[in-house]
C-alpha positions as CSV (number, residue, x, y, z in Angstrom):
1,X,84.0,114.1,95.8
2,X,80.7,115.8,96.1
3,X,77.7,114.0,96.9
4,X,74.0,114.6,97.9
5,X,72.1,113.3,100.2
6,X,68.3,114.5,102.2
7,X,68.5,115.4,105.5
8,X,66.6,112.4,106.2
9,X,69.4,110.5,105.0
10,X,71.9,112.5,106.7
11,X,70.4,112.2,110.2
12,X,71.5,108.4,110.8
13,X,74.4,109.0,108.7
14,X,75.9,111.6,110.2
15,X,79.0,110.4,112.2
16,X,79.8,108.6,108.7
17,X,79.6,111.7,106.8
18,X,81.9,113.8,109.1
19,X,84.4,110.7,108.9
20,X,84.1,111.2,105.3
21,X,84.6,115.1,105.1
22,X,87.4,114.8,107.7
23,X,89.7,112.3,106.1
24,X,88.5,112.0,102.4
25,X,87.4,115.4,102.1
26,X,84.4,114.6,100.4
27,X,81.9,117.0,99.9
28,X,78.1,117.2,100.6
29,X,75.0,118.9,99.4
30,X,71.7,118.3,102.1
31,X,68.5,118.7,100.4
32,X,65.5,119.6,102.1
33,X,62.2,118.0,100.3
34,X,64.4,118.2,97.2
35,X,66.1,121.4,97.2
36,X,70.1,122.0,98.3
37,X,70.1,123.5,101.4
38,X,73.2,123.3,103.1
39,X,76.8,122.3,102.4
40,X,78.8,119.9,104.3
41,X,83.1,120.7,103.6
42,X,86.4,120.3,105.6
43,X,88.1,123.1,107.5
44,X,90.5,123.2,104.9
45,X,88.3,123.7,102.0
46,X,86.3,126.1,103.8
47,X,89.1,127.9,104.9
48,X,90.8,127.5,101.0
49,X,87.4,129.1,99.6
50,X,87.7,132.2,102.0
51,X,91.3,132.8,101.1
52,X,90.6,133.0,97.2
53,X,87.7,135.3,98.0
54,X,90.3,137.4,99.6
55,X,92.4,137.4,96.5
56,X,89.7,138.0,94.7
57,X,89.1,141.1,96.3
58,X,91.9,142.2,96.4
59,X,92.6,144.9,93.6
60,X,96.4,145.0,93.9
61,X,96.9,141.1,94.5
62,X,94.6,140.3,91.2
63,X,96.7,143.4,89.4
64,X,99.6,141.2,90.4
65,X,98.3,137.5,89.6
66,X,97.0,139.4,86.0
67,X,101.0,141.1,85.4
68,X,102.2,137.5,86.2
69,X,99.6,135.3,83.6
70,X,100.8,138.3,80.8
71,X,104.7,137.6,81.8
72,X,104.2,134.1,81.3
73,X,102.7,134.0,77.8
74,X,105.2,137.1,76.7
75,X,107.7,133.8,77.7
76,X,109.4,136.7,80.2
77,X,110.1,133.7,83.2
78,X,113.4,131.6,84.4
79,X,114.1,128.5,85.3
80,X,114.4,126.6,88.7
81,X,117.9,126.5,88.1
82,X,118.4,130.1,87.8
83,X,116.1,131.1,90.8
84,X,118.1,128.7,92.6
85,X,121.4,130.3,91.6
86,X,119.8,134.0,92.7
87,X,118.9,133.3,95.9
88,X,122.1,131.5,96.6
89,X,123.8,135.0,96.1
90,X,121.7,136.7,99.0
């Protein structure tokens, strides 16, 4: 959940709002005199965010993600079950 909240707001409610992001992982935006000025997240979001801007960037992992979305509407996939059974052979 994303919510907003001024820095004047944040200052008492701080220890609240770091409960919150830590074990709801709610998200907030701080305004300053009205505008966003900072984001509050988790660890885990941040660190989440950073890994798709890695894939992102990546040329040959996009080339890769973009080869798999095409094989998937040209129906060219397999089931569980016969993953399952291919692995079992190795």
């Amino acid at each position: 959940m994303i919510n907003t909240l001024s820095l004047k707001e944040l200052r008492p409610a701080l220890p609240e709002v770091i409960d919150r992001v830590d074990t709801k992982l709610d998200r907030y935006i701080v305004t300053k005199r009205g505008k966003p000025v900072v984001v509050i997240l988790s660890v885990a979001d941040y660190e989440a965010l950073m890994e798709t801007l890695d894939i992102l960037a990546d040329p040959e992992a996009m080339a890769g993600i973009r080869k798999g979305e095409e094989d998937i509407r040209k129906g060219r996939t397999h089931s569980w079950q016969e993953v399952k059974s291919r692995l079992a052979k190795l």
